[in-house]
C-alpha positions as CSV (number, residue, x, y, z in Angstrom):
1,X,108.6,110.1,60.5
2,X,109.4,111.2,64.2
3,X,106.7,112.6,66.3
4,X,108.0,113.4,69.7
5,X,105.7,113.3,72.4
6,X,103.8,116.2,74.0
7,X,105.1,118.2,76.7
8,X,103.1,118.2,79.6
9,X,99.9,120.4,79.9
10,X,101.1,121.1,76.2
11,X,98.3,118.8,74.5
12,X,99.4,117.8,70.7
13,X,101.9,120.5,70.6
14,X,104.8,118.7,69.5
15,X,105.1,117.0,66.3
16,X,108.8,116.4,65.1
17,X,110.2,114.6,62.1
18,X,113.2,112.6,61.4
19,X,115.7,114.4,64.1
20,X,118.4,112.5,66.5
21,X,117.6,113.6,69.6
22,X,120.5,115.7,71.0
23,X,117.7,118.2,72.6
24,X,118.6,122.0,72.7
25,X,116.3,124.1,75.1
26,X,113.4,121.8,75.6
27,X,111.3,124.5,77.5
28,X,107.7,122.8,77.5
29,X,105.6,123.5,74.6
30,X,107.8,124.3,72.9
31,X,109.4,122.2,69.8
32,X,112.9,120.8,70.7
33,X,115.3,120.3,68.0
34,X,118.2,118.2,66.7
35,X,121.5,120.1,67.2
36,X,123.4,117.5,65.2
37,X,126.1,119.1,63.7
38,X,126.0,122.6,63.7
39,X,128.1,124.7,61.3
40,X,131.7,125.9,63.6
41,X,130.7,129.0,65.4
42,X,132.8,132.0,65.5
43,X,134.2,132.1,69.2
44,X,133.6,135.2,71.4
45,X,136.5,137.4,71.9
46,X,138.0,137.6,75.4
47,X,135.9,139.2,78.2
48,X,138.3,142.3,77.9
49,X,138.3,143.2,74.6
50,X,136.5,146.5,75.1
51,X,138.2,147.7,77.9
52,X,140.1,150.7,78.4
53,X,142.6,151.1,80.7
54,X,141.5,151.4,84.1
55,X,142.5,152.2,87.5
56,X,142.6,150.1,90.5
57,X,139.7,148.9,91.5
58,X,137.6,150.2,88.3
59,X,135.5,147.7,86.0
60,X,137.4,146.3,83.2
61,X,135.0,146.2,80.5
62,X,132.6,148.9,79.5
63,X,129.4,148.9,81.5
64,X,127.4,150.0,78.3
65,X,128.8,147.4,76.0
66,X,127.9,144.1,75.5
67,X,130.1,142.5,73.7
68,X,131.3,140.3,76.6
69,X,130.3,136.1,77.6
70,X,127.3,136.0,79.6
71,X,125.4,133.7,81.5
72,X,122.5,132.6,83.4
73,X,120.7,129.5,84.6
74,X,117.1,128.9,83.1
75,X,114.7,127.1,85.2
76,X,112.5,125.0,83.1
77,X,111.7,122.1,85.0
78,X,115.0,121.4,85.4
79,X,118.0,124.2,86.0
80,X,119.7,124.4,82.4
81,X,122.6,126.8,82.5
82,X,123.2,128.9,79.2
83,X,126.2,130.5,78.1
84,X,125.8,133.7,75.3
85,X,129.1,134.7,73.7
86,X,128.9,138.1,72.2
87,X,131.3,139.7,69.4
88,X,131.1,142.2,67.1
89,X,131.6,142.5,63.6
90,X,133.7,144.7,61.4
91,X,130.9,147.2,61.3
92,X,130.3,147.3,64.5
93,X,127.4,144.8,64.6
94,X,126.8,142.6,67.1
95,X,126.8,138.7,66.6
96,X,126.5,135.9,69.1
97,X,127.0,132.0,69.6
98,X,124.3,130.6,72.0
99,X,125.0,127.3,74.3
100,X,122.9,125.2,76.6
101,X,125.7,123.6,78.1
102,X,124.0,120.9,80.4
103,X,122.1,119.5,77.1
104,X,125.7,119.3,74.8
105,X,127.2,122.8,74.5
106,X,126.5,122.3,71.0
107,X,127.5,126.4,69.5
108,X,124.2,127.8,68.2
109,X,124.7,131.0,66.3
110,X,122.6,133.7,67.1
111,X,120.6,135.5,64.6
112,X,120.5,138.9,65.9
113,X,121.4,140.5,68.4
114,X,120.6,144.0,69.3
115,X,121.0,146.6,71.9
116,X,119.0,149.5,72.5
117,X,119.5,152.0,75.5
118,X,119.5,149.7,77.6
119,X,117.0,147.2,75.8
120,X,118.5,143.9,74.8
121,X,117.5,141.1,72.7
122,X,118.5,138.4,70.8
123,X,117.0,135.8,68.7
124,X,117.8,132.1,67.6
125,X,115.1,130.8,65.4
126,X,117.3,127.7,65.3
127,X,115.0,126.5,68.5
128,X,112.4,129.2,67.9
129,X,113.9,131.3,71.0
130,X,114.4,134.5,72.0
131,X,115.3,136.8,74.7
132,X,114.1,140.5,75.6
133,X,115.7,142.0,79.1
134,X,117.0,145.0,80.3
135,X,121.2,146.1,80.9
136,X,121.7,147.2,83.8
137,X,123.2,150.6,85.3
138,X,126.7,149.0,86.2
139,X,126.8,146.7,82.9
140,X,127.2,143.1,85.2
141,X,123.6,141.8,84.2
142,X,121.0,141.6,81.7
143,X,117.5,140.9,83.4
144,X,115.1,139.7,80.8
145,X,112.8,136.5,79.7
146,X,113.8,133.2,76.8
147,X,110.4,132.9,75.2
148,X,109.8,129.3,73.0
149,X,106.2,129.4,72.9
150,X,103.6,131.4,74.4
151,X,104.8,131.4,78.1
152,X,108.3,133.4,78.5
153,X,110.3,132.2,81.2
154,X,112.4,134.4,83.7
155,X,116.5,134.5,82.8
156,X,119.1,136.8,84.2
157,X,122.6,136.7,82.2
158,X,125.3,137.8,84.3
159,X,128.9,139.2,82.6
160,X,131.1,136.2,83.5
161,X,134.7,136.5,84.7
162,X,137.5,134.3,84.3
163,X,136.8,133.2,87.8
164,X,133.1,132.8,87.1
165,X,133.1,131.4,83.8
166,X,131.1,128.1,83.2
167,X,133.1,125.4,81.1
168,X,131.6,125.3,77.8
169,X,131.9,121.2,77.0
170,X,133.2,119.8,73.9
171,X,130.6,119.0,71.5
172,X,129.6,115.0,71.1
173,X,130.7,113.9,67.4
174,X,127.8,113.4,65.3
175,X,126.4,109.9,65.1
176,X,127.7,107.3,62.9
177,X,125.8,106.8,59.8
178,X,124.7,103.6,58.6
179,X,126.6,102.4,55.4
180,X,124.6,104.7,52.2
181,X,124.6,100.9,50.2
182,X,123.1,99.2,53.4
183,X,119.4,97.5,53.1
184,X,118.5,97.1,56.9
185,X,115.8,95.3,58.3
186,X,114.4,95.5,61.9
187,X,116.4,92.8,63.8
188,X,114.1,92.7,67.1
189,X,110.8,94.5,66.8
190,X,107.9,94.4,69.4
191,X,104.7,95.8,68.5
192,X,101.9,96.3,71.4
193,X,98.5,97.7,71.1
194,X,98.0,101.4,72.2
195,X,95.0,101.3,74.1
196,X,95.3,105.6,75.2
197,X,92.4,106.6,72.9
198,X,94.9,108.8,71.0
199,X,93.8,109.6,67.5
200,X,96.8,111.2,66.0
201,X,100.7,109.9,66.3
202,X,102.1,110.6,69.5
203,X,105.7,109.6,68.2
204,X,107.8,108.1,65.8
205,X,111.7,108.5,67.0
206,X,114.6,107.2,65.9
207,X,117.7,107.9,68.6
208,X,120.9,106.4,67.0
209,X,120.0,102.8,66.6
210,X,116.4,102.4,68.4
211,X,113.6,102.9,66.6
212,X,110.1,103.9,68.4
213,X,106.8,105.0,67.4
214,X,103.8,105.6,69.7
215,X,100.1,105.9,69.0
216,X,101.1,104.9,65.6
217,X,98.2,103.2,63.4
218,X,98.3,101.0,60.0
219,X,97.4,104.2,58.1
220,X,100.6,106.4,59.5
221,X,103.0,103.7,58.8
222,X,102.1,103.1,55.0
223,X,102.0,106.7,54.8
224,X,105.6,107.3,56.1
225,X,106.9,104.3,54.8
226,X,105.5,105.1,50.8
227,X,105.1,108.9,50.9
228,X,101.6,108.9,50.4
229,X,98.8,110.7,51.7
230,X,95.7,109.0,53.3
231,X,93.7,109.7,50.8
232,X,96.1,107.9,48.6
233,X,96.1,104.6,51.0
234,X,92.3,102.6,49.9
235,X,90.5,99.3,50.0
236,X,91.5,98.7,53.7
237,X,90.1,97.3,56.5
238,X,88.2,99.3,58.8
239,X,90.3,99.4,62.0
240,X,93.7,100.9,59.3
241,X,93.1,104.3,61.1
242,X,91.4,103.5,64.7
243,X,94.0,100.5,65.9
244,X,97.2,102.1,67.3
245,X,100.2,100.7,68.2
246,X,103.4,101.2,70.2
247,X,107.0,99.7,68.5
248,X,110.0,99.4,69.5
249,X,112.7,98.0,67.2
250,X,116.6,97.8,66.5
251,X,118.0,97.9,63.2
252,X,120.4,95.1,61.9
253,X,122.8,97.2,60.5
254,X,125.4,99.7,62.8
255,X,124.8,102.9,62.8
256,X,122.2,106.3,61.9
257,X,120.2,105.1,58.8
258,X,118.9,107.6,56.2
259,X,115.3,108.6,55.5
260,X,115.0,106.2,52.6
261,X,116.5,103.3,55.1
262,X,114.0,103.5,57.6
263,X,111.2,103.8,55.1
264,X,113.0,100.5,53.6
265,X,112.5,98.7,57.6
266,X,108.9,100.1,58.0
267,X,108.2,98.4,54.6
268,X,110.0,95.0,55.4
269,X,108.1,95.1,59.1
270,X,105.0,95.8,57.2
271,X,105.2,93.0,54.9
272,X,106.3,90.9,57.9
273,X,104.3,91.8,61.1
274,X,101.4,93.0,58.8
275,X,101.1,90.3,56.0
276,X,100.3,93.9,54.0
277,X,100.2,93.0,50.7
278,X,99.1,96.0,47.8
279,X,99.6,97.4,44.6
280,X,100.1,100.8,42.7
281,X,97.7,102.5,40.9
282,X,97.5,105.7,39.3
283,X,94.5,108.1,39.9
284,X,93.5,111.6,39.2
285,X,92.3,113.6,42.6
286,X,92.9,116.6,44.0
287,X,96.1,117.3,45.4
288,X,98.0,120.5,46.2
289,X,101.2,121.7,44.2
290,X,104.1,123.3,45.9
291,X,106.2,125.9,43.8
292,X,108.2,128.9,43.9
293,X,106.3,132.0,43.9
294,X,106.7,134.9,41.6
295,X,109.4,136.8,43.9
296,X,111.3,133.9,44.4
297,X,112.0,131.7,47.3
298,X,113.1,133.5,50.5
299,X,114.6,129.9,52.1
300,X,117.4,129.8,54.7
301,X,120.2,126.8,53.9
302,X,120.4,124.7,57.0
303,X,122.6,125.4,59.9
304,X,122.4,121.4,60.8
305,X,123.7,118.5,59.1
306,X,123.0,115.0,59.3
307,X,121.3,111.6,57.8
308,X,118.4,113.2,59.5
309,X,115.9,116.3,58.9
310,X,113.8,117.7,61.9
311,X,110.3,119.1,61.4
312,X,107.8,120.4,63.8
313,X,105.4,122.6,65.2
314,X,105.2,125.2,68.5
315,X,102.6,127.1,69.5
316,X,102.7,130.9,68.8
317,X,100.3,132.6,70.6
318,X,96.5,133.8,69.7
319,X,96.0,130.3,67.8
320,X,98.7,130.8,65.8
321,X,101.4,127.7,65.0
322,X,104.7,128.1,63.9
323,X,106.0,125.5,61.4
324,X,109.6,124.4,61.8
325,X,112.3,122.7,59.6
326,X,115.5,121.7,60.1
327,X,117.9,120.4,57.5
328,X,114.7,119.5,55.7
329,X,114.5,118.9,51.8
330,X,111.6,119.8,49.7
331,X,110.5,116.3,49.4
332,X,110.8,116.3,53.6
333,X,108.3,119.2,53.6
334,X,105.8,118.1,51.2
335,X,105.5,114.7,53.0
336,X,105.1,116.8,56.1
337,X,102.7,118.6,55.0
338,X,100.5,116.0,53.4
339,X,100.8,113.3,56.6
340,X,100.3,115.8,59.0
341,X,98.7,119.1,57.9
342,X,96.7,118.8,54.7
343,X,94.0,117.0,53.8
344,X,95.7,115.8,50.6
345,X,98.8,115.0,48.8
346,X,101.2,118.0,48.4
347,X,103.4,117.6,44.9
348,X,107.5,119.1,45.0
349,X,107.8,120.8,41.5
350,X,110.0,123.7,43.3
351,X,113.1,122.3,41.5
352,X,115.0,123.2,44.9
353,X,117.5,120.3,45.8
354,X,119.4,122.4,48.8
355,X,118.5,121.5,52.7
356,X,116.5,124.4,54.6
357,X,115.9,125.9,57.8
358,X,112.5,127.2,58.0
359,X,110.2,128.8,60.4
360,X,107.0,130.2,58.9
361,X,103.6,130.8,61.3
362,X,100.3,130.9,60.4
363,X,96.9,130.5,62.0
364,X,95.2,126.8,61.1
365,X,91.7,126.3,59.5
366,X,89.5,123.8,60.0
367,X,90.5,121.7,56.9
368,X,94.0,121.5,58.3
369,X,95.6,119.1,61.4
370,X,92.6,116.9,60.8
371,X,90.6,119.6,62.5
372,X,92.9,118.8,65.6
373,X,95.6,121.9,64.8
374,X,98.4,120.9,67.4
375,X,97.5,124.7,69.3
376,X,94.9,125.8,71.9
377,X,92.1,127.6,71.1
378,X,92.9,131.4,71.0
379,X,91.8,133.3,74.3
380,X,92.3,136.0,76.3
381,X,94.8,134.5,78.9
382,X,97.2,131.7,78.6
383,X,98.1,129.0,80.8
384,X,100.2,130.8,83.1
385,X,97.2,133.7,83.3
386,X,99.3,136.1,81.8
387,X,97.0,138.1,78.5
388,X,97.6,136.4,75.0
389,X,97.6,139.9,72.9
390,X,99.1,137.8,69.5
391,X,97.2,138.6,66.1
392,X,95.7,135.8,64.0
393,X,98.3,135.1,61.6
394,X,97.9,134.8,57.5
395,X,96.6,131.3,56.6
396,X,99.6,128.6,55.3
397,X,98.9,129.3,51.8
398,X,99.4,133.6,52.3
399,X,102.4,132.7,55.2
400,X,104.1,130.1,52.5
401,X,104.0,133.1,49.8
402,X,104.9,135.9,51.9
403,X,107.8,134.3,54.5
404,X,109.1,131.6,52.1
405,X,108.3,132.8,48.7
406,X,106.5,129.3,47.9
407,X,103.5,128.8,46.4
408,X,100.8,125.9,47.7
409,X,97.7,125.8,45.2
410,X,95.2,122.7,44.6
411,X,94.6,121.4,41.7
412,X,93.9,117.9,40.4
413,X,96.9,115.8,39.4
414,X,97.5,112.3,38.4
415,X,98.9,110.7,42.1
416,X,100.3,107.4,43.0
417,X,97.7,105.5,44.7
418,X,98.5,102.5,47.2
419,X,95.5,99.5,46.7
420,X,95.7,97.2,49.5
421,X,94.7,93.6,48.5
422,X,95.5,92.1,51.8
423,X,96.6,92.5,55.2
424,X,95.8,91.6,59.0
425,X,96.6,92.4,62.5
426,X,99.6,92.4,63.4
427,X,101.5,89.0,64.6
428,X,102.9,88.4,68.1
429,X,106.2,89.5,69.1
């Protein structure tokens, strides 16, 4: 599991899952995610492709078409220059192909892209982005705001020349995987206690072959490490939830393991560090079920690609959260959702074996985050003192049917339950 600490002034906001940290857009709160290999994106025609012959001295584009390469710095803490290529499409349509060029140039494509009068926006739910600005009279700029999260943030996109143009990097090469028949162990691992007072994970990271969790207790390890549910961890010791720990570790094996491999080193450090010694059980409780709804699922197959899967949350205005997945798998989402979100185990009988990008927001109850929902409480104004005018969303059960086509109902089923005979703090580094 990978929890990536939160932005500043951002609280919990940030909660990420299994993603290589090649960062696209990390405007603060929002959730930053892996661009790891994103499927080749059409390239932008030339600058010119829309002009008609002109005289001396006259533009040479069309001043009320925007199918062009634009550009503009955004100023989020640091200066992150952005490069949108626009084309369009045998009908006419227009497409794009987004880059953050100082964090990778990694080609994002563009969802939409729309212009009307002289309104223009685009979105890239990829990152949870978008942008809303205004074309102006002569055609040379757009001046508009990249919203990911509640607090937009200023950005001006200038047509670029061939004199002007930014150099687009090539993209890094994807990270080397670790060998599929590999059975790693932590070579080196230091574990120190978290003294912060935190009472949820702060993060648990794994950037090529370094391993890190913070704020991470007995109870979030056995739960990422055996897919289980709190609920389904019993017979421990009383400080299994309120202990917390940092850990740093390297894996013995070269390169990017696998979800199942660094379950396979939490176990082994477990067993090790822990002296955590258990045993299954079976057990009826109650648990929730995730299916396909009547209409069918409405899933998007994932732009990324990777050992990896990233999943997350940002903030979405008026107490609202907006859940995120990135080449994520069913069985990524229901462990997810039972760790993090639900106050009991979630079962996969969806029957969907594909890898998914989802966005789907909804507003929280109190049942749900550990009554801690990674959000702030819904108010009039928002941190910047502009007004937060955003509806309450549907709850995760009506947002699941309605934007995904999945259906999460409880009911009691027969669970895997993890029985802990034996275990003790853990031993020195």
């Amino acid at each position: 599991m990978t929890v990536h600490p939160a932005a500043p002034g951002s609280g919990f906001f940030r909660k990420l899952i299994l993603s290589i940290a090649s960062i696209v857009l990390a405007v603060s709160p929002s959730v930053s995610l892996s661009a790891q290999a994103a499927q080749p994106a059409p390239q932008a025609a030339p600058a010119t492709q829309n002009a008609a012959p002109a005289a001396a001295g006259a533009p040479t584009f069309n001043p009320k078409d925007i199918a062009d390469t634009w550009q503009g710095t955004l100023h989020a803490g640091q200066d992150l220059r952005t490069v949108l290529k626009i084309t369009k499409d045998d009908k006419g349509q227009y497409k794009g192909v987004f880059y953050s060029i100082d964090q990778g140039g990694q080609p994002l494509n563009v969802d939409s892209v729309t212009l009307d009068g002289s309104d223009v926006k685009f979105t890239l739910s990829l990152v949870g982005g978008k942008f809303e600005g205004k074309l102006s009279a002569d055609g040379k700029t757009i001046d508009g705001s990249w919203s990911q999260g509640p607090n937009p943030l200023p950005l001006v996109l200038t047509r670029a020349t061939p004199e002007t143009a930014w150099e687009i990097p090539a993209p890094a090469p994807p990270p080397k995987p670790m060998a599929a028949d590999a059975d790693p162990s932590f070579e080196v691992a230091t574990i120190k206690p978290n003294d912060s007072g935190a009472t949820q994970m702060q993060a648990l990271v794994i950037r090529g072959r370094n391993f890190m969790t913070r704020a991470s207790s007995l109870e979030d390890l056995i739960s990422f490490a055996y897919s289980v549910q709190s609920k389904q961890i019993v017979n421990g010791p009383s400080w299994m939830n309120s202990d917390r720990y940092d850990i740093n570790a390297l894996p013995d094996a070269e390169g990017v393991p696998n979800s199942q491999q660094i379950q396979v080193m939490i176990r082994k450090l477990l067993a090790d560090r822990f002296q955590l010694k258990f045993h299954h059980e079976q057990r009826e409780m109650s648990a929730y079920v995730l299916s396909v709804g009547k209409s069918g699922e409405k899933l998007k197959p994932t732009q990324l690609h990777g050992n990896l899967p990233g999943l997350g949350f940002r903030p979405a205005g008026g107490g609202n959260v907006t859940l995120i997945t990135r080449n994520a798998t069913m069985t990524d989402l229901t462990g997810f959702l039972q760790v993090l979100v639900l106050d009991r185990p979630v079962v996969d009988r969806t029957g969907l074996t594909g890898r998914y990008d989802i966005d789907c927001t909804f507003t929280p109850d109190d049942s749900q985050f550990g009554g801690h929902p990674p959000v702030p409480p819904k108010s009039d104004t928002t941190a910047n003192g502009s007004t937060d005018t955003a509806p309450s969303a549907a709850s995760l059960y009506d947002a699941f049917d309605q934007q995904l086509g999945l259906k999460l109902s409880a009911e009691k089923t027969s669970v895997d339950v993890i029985v802990i005979d034996s275990v003790e703090k853990p031993s020195p580094n």
